[in-house]
C-alpha positions as CSV (number, residue, x, y, z in Angstrom):
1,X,0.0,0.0,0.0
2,X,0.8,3.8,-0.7
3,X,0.0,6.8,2.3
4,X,-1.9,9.0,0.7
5,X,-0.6,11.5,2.2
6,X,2.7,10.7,3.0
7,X,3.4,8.4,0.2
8,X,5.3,5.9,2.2
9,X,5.3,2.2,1.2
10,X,4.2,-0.3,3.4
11,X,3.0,-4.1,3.8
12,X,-1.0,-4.3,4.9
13,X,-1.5,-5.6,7.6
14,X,1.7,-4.5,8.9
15,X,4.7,-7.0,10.3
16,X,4.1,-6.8,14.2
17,X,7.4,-6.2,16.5
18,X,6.6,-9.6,18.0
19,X,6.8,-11.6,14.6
20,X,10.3,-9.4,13.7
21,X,11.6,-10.5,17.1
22,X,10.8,-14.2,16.7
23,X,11.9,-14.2,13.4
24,X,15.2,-12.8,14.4
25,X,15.8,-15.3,17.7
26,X,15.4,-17.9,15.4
27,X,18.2,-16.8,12.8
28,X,20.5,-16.1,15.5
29,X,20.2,-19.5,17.1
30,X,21.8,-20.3,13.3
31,X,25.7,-19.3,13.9
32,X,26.9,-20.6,10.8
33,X,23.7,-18.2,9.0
34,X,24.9,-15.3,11.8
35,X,28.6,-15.7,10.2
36,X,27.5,-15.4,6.6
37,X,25.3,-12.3,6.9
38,X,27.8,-10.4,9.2
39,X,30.7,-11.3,7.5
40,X,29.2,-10.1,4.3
41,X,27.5,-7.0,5.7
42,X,31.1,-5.5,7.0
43,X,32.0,-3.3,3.5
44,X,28.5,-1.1,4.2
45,X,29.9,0.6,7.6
46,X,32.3,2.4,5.9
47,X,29.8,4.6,4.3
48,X,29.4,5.7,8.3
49,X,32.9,5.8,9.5
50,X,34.0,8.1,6.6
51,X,31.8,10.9,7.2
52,X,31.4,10.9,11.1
53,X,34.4,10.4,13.1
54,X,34.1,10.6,16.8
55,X,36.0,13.1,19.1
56,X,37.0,12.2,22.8
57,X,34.8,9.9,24.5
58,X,32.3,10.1,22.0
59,X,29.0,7.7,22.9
60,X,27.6,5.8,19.6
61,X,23.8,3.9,20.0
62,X,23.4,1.1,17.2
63,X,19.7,0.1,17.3
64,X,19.5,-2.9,16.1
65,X,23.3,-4.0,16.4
66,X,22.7,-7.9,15.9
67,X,25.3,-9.6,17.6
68,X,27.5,-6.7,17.8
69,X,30.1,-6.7,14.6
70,X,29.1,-3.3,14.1
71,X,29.4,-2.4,17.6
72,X,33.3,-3.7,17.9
73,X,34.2,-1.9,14.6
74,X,33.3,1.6,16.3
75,X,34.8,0.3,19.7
76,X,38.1,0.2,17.6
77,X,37.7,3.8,16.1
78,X,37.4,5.5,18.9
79,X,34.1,5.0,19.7
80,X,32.1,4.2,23.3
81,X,29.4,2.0,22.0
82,X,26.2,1.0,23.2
83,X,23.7,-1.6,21.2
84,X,19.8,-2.0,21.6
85,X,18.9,-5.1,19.4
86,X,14.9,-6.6,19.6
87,X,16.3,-10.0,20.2
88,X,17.9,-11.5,23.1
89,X,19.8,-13.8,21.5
90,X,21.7,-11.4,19.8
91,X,22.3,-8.9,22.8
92,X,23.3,-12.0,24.9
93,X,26.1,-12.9,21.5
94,X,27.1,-9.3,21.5
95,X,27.6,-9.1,25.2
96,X,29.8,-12.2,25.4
97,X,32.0,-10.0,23.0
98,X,32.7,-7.7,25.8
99,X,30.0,-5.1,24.7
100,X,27.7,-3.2,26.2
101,X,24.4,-4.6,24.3
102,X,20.3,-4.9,25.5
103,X,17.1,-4.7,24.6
104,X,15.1,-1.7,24.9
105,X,15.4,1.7,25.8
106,X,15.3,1.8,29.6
107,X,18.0,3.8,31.0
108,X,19.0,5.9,27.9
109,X,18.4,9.8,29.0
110,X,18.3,12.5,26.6
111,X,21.4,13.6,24.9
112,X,23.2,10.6,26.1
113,X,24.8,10.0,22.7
114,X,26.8,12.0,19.7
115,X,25.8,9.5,17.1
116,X,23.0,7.0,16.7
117,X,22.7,4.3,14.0
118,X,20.0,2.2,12.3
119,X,21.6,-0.3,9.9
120,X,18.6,-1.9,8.0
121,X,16.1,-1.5,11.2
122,X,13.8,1.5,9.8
123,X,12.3,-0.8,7.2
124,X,10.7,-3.0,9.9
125,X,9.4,-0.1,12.3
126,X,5.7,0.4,13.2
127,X,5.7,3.3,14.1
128,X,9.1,5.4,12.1
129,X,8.3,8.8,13.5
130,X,7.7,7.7,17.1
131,X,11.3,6.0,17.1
132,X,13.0,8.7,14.9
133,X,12.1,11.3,17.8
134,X,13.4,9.0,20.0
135,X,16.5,9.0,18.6
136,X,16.2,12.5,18.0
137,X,15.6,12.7,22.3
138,X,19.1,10.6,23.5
139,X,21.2,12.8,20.5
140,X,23.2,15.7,22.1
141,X,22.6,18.8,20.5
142,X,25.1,18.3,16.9
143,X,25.0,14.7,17.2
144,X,24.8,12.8,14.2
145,X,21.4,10.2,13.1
146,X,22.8,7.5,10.1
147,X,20.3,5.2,8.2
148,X,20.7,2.9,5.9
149,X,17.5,0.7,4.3
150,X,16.1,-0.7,1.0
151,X,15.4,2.1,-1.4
152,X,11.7,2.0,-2.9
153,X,12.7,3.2,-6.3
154,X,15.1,0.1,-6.7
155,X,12.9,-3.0,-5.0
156,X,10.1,-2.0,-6.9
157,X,11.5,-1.4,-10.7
158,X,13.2,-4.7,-10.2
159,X,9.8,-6.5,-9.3
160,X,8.2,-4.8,-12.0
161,X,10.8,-6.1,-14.3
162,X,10.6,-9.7,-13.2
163,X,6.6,-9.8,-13.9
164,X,7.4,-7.5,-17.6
165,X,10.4,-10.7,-18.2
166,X,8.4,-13.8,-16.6
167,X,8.9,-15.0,-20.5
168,X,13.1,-15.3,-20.1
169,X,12.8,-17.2,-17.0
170,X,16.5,-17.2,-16.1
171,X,16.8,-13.1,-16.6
172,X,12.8,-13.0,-14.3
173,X,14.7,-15.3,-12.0
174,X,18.0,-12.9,-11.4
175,X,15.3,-9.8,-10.9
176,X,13.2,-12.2,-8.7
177,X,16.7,-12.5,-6.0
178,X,17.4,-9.0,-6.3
179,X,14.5,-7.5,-4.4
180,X,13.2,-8.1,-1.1
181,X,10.2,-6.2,0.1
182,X,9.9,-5.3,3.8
183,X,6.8,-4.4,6.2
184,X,8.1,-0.6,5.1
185,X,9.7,0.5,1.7
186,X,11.5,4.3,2.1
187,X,12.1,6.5,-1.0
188,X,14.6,9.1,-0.5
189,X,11.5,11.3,-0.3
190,X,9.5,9.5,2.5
191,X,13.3,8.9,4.4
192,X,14.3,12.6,4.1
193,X,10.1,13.3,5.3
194,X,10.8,11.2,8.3
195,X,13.6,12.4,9.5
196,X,12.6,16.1,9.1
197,X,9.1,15.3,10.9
198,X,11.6,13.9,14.0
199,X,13.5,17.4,14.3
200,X,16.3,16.6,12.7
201,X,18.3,18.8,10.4
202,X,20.8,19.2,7.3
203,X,19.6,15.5,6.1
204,X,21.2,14.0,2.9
205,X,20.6,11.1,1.5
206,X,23.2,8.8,-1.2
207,X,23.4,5.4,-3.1
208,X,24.7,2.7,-0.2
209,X,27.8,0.7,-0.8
210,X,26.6,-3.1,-1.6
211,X,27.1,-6.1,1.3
212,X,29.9,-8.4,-0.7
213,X,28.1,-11.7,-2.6
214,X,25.1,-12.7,-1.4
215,X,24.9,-12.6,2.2
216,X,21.4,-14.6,2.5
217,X,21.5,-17.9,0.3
218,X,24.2,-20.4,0.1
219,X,25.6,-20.7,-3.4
220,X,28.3,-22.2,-5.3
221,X,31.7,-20.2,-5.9
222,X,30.6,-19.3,-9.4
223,X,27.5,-18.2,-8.2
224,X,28.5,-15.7,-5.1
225,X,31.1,-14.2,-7.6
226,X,28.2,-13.5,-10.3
227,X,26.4,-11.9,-7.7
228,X,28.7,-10.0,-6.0
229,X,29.8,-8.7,-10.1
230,X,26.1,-7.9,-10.5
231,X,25.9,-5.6,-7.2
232,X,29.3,-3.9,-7.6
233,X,27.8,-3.0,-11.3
234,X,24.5,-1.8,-10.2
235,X,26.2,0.6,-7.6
236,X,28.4,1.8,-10.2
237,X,25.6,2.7,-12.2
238,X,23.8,4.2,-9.6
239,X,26.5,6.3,-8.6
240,X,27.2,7.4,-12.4
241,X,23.3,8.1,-11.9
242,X,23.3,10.3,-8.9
243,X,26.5,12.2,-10.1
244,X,24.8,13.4,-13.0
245,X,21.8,14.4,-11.4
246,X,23.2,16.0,-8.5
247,X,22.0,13.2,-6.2
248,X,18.3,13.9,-6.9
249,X,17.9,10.3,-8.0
250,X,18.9,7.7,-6.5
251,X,18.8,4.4,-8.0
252,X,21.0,2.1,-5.8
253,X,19.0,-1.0,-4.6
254,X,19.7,0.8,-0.6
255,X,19.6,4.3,0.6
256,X,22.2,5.7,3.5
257,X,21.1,9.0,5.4
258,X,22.6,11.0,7.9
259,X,21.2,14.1,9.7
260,X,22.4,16.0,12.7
261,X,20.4,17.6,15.7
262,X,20.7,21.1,16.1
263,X,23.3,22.5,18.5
């Protein structure tokens, strides 16, 4: 469905928290699926690490760190990290890692941190605003909100596609494994909407880097190279794309964000 008003994407009904939760306590039970995903996920931080570096005893919140890879990369920059994650599981992996991980919000006052991330969490959020002024509450006045998630204008040209090409089956089955559609779909529109609505302020918005190979489905050699070929092609593209428009379109199959609270 479309908001009429907003013009947000989103699944109806909606994915409930509790189904996300479950769902994500039962991959992490999986640690050889864990170790695939996270292993494969590590090239996207760097969109985060080049453009916000942290000054003495600066406090970063990762909502949503999973079992905390993200969490010990900022540790190692200079970072004094914190990580909420919805399942247990995953706070309980992160904090046999040494790191300070949990479950919910209790205890986190306002302006408690200089930089909060959200890497692939907005997507599955019932209620985006309500936790984007969250986030906007526990940010110190100049810190620094990053986002990444799915982009709309990507996920749904490729499903498009794959219906147009049902005919070639083996080119409608490569467009049927490059989208994914979650409970919520953000255009850089709806994203930079969001964010604004929360209070935040100087928002832009780019093409994110690619996870290496295929982070989600075992395949062969040959077949994690062809897809890894296929995603490092597509972000070229979309880069050459966004150059030339200035970054008003953005055709990458995610989004990145980052916006600051006033000082």
């Amino acid at each position: 469905m479309r908001c009429g008003a907003c013009a947000l994407v989103y699944s109806d009904p909606p994915q409930r928290t509790e189904v996300v939760r479950s769902e994500y306590d039962s991959v992490y039970e999986r640690g050889a699926v864990v170790a695939r995903m996270e292993g494969r996920r590590l090239a996207v931080f760097g969109d985060f690490f080049e453009r916000v570096r942290p000054e003495a005893g600066a406090r970063l919140l990762d909502v949503g760190c999973g079992t905390g890879d993200f969490l010990a990369l900022a540790r190692a920059r200079g970072w004094q990290p914190t990580g909420i994650d919805l399942s247990a599981r995953a706070a309980a992996l992160a904090r046999e890692r040494g790191l300070d991980a949990r479950t919910d919000w209790e205890g986190l006052s306002a302006g408690d941190f200089d930089a909060v991330t959200l890497w692939n969490v907005v997507e599955f959020l019932e209620r985006p605003i309500e936790t984007l002024r969250d986030v906007h509450r526990v940010l110190a006045p100049g810190g620094h909100v990053f986002i990444r998630t799915p982009n709309e204008r990507f996920q749904l040209a490729a499903y498009h596609w794959r219906r147009r090409l049902a005919w070639c089956r083996p080119l409608a089955r490569l467009l049927g494994n490059a989208y994914y559609f979650q409970p919520v779909l953000w255009s850089s529109t709806t994203l930079a909407t969001a964010l604004a609505r929360a209070g935040f302020v100087e928002v832009r918005l780019w093409n994110s880097r690619p996870s290496a190979g295929d982070p989600y489905r075992v395949r062969s050699r040959p077949g994690e190279a062809a897809v890894d070929a296929a995603k490092r092609l597509v972000h070229a593209c979309a880069r050459g794309t966004g150059a030339a428009t200035h970054g008003r379109v953005l055709v990458g199959s995610s989004l990145s964000a980052l916006a600051c609270k006033a000082a």
